[in-house]
Gaussian input, Z-matrix of N, CA and C with variables (Angstrom, degrees):
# hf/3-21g

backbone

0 1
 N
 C     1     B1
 C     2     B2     1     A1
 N     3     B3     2     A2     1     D1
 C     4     B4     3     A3     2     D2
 C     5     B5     4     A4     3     D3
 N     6     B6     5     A5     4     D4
 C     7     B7     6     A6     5     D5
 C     8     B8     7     A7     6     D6
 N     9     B9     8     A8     7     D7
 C    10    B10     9     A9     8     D8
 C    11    B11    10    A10     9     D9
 N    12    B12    11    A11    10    D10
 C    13    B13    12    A12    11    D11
 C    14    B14    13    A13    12    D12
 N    15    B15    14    A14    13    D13
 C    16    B16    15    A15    14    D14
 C    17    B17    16    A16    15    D15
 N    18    B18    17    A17    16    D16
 C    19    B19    18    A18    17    D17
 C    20    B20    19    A19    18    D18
 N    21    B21    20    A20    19    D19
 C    22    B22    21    A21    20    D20
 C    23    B23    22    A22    21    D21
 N    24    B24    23    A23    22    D22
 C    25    B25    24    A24    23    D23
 C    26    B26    25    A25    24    D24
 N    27    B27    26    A26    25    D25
 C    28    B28    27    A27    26    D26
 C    29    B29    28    A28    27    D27
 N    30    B30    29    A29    28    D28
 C    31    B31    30    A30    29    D29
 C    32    B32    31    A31    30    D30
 N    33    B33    32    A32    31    D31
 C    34    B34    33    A33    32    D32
 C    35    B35    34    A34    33    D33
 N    36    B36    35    A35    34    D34
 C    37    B37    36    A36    35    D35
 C    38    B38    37    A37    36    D36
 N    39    B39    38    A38    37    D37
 C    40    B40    39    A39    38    D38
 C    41    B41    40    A40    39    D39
 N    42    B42    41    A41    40    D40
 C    43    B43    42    A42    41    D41
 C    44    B44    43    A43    42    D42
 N    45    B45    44    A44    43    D43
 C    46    B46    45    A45    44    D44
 C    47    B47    46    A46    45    D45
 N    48    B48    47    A47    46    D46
 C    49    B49    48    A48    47    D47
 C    50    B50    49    A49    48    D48
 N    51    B51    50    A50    49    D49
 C    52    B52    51    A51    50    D50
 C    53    B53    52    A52    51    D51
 N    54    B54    53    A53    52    D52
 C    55    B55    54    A54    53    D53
 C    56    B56    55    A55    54    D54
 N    57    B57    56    A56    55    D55
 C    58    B58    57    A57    56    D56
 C    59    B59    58    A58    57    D57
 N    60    B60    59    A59    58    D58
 C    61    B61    60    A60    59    D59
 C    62    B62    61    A61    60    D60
 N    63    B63    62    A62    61    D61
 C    64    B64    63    A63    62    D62
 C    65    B65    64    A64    63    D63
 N    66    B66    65    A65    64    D64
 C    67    B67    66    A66    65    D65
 C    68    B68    67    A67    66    D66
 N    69    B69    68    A68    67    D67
 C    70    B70    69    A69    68    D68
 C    71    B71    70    A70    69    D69
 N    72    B72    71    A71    70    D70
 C    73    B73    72    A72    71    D71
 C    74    B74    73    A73    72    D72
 N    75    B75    74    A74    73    D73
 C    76    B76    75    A75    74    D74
 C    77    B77    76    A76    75    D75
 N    78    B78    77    A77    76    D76
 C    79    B79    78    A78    77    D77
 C    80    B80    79    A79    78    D78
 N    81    B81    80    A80    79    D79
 C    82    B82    81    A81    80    D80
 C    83    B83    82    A82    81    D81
 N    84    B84    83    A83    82    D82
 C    85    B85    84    A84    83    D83
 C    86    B86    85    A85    84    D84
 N    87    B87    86    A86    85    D85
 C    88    B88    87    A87    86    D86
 C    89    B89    88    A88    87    D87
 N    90    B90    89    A89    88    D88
 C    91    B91    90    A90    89    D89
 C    92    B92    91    A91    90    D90
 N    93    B93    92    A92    91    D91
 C    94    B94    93    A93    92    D92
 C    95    B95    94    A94    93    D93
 N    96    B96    95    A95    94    D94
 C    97    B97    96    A96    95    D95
 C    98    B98    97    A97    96    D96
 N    99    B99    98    A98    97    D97
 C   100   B100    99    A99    98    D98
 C   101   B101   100   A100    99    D99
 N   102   B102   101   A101   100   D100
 C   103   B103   102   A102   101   D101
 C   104   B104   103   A103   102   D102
 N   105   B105   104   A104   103   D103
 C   106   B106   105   A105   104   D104
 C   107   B107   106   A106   105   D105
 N   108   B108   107   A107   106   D106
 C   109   B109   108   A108   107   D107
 C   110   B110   109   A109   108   D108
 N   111   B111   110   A110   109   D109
 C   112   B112   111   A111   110   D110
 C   113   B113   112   A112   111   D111
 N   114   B114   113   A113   112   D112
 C   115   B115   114   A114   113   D113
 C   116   B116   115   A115   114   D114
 N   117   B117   116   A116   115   D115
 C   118   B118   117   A117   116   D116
 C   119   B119   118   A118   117   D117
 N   120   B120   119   A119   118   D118
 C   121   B121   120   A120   119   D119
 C   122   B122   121   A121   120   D120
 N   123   B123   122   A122   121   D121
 C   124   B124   123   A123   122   D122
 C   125   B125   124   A124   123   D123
 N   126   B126   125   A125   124   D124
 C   127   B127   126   A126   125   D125
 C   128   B128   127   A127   126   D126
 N   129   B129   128   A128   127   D127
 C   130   B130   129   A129   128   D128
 C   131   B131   130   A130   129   D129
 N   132   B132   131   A131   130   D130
 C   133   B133   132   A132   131   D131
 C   134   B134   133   A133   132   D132
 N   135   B135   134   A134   133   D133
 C   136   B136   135   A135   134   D134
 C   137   B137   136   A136   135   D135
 N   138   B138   137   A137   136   D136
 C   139   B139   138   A138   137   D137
 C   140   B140   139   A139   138   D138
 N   141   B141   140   A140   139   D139
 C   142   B142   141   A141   140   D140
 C   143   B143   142   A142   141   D141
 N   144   B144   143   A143   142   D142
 C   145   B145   144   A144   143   D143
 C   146   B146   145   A145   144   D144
 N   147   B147   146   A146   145   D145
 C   148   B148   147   A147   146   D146
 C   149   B149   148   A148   147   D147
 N   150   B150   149   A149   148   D148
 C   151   B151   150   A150   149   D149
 C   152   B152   151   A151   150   D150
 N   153   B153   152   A152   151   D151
 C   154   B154   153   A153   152   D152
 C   155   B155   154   A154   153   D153
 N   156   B156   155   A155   154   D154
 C   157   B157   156   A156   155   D155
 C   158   B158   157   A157   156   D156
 N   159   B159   158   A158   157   D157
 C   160   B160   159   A159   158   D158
 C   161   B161   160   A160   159   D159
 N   162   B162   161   A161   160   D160
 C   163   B163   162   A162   161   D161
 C   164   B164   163   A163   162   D162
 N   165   B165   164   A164   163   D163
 C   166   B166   165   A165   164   D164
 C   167   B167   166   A166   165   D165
 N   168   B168   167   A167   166   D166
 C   169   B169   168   A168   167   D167
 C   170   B170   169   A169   168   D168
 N   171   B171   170   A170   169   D169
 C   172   B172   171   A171   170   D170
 C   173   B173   172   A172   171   D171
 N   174   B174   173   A173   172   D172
 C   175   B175   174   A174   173   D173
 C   176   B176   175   A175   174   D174
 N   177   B177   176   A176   175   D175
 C   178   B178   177   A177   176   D176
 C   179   B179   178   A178   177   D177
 N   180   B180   179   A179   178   D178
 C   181   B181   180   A180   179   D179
 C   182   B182   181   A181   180   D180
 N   183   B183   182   A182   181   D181
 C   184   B184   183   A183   182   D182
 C   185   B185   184   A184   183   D183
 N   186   B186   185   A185   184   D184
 C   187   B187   186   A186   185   D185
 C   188   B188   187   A187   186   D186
 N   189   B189   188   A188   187   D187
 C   190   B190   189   A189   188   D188
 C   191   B191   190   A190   189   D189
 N   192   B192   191   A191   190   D190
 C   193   B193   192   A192   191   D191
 C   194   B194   193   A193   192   D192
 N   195   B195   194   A194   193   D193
 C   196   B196   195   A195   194   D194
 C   197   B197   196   A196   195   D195
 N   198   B198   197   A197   196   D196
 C   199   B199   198   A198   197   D197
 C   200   B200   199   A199   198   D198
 N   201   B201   200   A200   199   D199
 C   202   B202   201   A201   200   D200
 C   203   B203   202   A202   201   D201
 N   204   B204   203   A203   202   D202
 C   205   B205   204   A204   203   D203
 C   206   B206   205   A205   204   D204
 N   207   B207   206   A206   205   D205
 C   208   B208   207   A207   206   D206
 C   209   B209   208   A208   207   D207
 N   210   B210   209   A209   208   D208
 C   211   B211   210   A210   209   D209
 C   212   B212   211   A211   210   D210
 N   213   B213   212   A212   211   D211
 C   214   B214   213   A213   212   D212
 C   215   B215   214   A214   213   D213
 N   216   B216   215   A215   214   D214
 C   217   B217   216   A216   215   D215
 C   218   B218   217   A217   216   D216
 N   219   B219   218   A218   217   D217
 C   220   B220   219   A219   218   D218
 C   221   B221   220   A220   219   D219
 N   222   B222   221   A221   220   D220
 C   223   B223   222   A222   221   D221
 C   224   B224   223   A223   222   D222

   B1=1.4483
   B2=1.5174
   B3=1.5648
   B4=1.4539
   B5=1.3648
   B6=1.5377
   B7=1.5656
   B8=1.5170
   B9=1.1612
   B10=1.3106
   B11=1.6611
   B12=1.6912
   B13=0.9440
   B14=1.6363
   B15=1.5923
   B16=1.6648
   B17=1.4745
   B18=1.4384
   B19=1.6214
   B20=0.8916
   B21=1.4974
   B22=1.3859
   B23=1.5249
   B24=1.6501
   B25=1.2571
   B26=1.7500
   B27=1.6303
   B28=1.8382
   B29=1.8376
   B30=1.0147
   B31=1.4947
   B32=1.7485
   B33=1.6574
   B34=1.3929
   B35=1.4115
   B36=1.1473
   B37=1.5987
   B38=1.1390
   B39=1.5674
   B40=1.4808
   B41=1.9599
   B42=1.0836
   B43=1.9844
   B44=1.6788
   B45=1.0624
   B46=1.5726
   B47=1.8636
   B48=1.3589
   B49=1.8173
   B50=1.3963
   B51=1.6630
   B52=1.2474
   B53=1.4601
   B54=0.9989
   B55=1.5928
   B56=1.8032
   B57=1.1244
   B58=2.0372
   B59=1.3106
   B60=1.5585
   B61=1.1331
   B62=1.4789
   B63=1.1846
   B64=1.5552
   B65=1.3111
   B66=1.3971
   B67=1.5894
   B68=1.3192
   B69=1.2422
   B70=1.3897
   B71=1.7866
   B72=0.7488
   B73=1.8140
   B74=1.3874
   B75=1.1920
   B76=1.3726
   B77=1.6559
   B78=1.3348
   B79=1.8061
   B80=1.4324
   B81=1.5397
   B82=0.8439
   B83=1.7473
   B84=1.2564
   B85=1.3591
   B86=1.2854
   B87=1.5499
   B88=1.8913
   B89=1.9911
   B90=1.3847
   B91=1.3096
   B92=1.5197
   B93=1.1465
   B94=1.7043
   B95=1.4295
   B96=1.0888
   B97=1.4103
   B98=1.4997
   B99=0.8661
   B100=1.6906
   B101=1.3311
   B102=1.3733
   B103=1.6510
   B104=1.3129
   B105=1.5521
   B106=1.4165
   B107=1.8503
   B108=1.6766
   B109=1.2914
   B110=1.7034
   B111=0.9616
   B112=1.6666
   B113=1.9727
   B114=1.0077
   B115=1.1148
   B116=1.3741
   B117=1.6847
   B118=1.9583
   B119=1.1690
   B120=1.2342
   B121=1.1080
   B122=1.8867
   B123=1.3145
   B124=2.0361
   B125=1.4678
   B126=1.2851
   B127=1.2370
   B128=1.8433
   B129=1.0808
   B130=1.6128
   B131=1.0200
   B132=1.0150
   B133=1.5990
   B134=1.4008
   B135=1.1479
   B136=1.5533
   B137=1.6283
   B138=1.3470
   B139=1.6304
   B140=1.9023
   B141=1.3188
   B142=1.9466
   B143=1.4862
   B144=1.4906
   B145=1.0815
   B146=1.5602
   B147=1.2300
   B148=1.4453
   B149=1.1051
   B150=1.5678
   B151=1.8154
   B152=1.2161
   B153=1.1688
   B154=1.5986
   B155=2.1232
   B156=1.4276
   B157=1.5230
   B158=1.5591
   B159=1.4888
   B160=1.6965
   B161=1.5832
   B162=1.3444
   B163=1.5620
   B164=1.4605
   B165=1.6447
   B166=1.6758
   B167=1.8542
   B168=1.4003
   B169=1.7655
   B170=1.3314
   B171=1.1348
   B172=1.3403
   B173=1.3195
   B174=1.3580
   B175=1.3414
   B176=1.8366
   B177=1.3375
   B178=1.9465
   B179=1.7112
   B180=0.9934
   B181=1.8919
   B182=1.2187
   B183=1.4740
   B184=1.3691
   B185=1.4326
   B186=1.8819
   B187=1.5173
   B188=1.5889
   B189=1.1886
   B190=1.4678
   B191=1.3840
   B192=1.9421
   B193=1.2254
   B194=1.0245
   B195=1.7252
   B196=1.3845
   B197=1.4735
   B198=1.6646
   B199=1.2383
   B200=1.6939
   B201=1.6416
   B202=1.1272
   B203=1.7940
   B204=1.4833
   B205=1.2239
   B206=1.2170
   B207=1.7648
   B208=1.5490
   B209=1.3002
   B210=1.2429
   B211=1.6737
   B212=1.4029
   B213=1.2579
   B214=1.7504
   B215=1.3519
   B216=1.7713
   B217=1.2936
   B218=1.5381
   B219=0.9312
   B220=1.2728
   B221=1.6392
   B222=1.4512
   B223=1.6652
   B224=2.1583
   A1=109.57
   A2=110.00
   A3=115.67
   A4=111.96
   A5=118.66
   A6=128.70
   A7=99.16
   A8=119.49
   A9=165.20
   A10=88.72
   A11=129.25
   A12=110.98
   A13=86.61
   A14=105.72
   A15=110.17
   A16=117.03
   A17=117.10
   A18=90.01
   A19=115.97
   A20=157.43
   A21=149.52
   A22=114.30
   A23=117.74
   A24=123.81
   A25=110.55
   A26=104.56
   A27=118.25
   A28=104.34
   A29=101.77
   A30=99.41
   A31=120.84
   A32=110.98
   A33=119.53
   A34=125.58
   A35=149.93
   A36=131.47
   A37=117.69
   A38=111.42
   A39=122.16
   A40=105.32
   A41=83.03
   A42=80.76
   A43=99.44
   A44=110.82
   A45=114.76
   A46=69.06
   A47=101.52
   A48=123.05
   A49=97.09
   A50=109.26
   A51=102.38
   A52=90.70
   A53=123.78
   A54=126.60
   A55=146.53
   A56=64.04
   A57=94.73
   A58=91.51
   A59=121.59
   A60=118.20
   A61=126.26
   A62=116.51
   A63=119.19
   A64=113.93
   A65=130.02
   A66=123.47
   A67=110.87
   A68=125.46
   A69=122.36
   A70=104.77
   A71=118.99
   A72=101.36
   A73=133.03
   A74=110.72
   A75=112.07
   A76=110.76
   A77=106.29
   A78=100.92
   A79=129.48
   A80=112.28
   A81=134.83
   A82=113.71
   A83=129.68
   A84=149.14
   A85=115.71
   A86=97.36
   A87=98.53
   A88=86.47
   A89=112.12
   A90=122.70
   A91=99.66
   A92=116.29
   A93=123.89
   A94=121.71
   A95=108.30
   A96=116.79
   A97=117.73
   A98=108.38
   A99=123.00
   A100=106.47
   A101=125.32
   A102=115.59
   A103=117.85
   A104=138.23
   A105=127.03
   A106=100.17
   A107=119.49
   A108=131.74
   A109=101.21
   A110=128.67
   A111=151.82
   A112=98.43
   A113=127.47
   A114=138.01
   A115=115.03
   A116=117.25
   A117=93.78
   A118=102.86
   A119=139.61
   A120=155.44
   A121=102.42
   A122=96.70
   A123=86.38
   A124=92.10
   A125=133.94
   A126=108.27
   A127=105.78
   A128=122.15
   A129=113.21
   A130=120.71
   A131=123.54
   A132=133.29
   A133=129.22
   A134=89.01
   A135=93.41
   A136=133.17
   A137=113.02
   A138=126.42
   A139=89.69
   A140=81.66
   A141=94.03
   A142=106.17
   A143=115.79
   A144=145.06
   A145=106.06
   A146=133.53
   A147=133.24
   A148=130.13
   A149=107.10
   A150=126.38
   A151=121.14
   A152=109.97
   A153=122.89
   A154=105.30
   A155=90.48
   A156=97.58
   A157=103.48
   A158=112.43
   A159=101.36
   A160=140.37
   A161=99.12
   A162=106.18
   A163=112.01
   A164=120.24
   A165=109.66
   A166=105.89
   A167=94.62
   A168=76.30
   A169=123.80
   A170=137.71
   A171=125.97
   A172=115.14
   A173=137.06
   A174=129.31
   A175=116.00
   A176=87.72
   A177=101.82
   A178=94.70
   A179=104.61
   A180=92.65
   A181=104.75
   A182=134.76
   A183=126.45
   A184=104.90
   A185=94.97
   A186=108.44
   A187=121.46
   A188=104.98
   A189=106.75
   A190=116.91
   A191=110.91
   A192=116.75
   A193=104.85
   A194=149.48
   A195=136.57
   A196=96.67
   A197=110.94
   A198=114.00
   A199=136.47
   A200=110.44
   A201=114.72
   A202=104.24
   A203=109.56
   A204=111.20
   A205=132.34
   A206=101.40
   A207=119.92
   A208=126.76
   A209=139.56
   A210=135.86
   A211=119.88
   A212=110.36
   A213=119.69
   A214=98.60
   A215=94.02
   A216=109.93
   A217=129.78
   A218=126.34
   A219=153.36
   A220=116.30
   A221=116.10
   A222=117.55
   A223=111.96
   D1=143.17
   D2=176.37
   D3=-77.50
   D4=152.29
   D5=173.85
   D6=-69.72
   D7=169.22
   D8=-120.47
   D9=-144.24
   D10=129.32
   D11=177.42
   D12=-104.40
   D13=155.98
   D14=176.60
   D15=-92.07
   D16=144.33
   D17=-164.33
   D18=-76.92
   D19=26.29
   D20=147.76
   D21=-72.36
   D22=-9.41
   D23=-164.84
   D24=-102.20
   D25=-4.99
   D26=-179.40
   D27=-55.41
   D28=124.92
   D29=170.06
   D30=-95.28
   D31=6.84
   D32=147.68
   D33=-41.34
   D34=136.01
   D35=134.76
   D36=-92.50
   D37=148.31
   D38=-161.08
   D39=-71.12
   D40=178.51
   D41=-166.95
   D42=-143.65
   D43=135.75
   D44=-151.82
   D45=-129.95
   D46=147.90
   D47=169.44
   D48=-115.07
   D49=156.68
   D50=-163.71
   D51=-125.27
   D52=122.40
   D53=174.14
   D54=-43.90
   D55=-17.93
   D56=-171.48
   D57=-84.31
   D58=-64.22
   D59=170.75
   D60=-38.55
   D61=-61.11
   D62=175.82
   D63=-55.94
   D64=-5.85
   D65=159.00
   D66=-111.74
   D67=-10.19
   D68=154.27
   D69=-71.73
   D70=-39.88
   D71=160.61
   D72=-77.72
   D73=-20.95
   D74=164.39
   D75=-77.55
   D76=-32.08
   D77=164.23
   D78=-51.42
   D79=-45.08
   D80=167.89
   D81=-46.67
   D82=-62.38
   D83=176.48
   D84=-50.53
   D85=-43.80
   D86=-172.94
   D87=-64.73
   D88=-62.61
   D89=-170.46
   D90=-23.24
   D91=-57.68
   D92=-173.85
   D93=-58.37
   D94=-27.86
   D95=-174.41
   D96=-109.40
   D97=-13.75
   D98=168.56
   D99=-87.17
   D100=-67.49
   D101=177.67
   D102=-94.37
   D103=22.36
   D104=-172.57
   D105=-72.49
   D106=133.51
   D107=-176.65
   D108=-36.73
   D109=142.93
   D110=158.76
   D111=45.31
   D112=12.92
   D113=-174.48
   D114=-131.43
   D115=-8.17
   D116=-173.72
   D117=-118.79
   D118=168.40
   D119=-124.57
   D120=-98.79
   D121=-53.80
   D122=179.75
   D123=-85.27
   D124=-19.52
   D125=-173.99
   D126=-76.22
   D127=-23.87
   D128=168.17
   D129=-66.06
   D130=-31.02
   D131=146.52
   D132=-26.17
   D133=-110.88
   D134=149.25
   D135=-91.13
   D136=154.71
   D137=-168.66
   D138=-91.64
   D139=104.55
   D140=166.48
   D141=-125.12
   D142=140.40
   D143=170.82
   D144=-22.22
   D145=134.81
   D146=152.56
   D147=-36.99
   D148=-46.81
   D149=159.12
   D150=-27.09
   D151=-41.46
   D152=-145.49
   D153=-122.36
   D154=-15.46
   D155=-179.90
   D156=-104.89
   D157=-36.30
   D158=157.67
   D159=-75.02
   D160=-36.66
   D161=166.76
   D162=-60.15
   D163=-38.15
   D164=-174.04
   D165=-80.63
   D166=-24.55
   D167=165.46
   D168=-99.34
   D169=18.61
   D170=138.16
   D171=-101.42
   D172=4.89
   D173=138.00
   D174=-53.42
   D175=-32.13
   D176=-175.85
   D177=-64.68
   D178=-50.81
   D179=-171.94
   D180=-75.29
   D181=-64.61
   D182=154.94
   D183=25.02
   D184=-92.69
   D185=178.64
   D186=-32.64
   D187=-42.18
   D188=-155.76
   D189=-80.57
   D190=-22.73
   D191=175.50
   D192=-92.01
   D193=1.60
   D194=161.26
   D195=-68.95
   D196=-61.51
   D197=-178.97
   D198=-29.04
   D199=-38.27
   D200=-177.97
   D201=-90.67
   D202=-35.11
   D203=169.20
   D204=-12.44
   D205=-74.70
   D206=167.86
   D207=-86.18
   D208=4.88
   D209=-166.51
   D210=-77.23
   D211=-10.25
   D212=169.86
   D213=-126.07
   D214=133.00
   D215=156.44
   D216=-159.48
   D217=134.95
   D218=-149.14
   D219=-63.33
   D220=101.80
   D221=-172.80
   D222=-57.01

């Protein structure tokens, strides 16, 4: 039978999520889904400019790739 590794002996490192991040991606998301062109939610609502429904969703991803950027990090 094989040993038992002890846990001081894991060659993992632990991974801490960083919180800020996870609402900087969820910022990001609401952004997406609220103004995406003929598909988001206030924009069916209301009739907003193209200007203003494309620029805020790629500000929305923007967000989302800082967001995922940083959310793991290493103890």
């Amino acid at each position: 039978m094989g040993k038992a590794n002890k846990p001081g002996n894991n060659s993992k490192p632990n991974v801490k999520v960083s919180v800020f991040h996870v609402l900087v991606i969820l910022l990001g998301a609401d952004l997406i889904l609220l103004f995406a062109p003929d598909y988001g939610i206030l924009n069916s609502i209301l009739v907003l400019p193209d200007i203003y429904a494309w620029s805020t969703m790629i500000g929305g991803l923007i967000i989302l790739i800082y967001g995922f950027n940083g959310l793991y990090k290493k103890l």
